[in-house]
N, C-alpha and C positions, 0 to 999 in steps of 0.2 A: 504494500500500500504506500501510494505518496502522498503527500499532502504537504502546501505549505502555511498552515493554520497552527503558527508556531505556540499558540495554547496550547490544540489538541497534543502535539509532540511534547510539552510538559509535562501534561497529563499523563499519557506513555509512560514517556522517562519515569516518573512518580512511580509507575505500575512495575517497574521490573524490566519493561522493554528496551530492546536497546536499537539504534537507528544509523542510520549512514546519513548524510547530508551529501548532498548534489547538488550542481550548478543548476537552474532554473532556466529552460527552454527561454532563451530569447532576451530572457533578462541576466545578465554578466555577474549581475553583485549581489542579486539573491542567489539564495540555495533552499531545496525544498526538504524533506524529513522523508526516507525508505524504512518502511518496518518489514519486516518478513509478514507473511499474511500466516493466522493461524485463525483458530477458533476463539480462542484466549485472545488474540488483539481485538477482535469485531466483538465480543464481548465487552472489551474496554470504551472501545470507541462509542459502543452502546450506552454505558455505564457515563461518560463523557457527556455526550447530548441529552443524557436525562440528567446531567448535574448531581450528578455523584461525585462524596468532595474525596481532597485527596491531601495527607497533613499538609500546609502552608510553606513552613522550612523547606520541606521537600520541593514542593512549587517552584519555591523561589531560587533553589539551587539548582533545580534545572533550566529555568526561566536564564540566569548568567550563564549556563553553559553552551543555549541555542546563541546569544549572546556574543560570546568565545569567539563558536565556532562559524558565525557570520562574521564576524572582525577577521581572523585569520584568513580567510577567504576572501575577502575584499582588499587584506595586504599582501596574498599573493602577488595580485594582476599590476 
């Protein structure tokens, strides 16, 4: 699954999942979020859109890590 809904990839993150970041068709400086598809993630993403919470700290340390890994990516180019 991709997606560039860098909440939903928090959220993820929060969950145990882990992701690749990619460059964004067309756009150079974004990058969008690859999960492996499982049953367990369409679960989460479920779990996501119904606003099921996820602790906070965690949020927010993954919240700096899409962060990161958008910065390092745009100091590539």
């Amino acid at each position: 699954m991709k997606t560039p809904d860098r909440n939903l990839t928090a959220y993820l993150l929060c969950q145990g999942f882990t992701c690749k970041f990619i460059p964004r068709a067309g756009y150079p400086d974004f990058v969008d979020a690859t999960f492996d598809d499982s049953d367990d993630l369409e679960r989460s993403v479920s779990d996501y859109h119904s606003n099921r919470g996820v602790p906070v700290q965690s949020f927010v340390a993954a919240c700096k890590h899409i962060a990161d890994q958008i910065r390092q990516h745009r100091n590539r180019g």
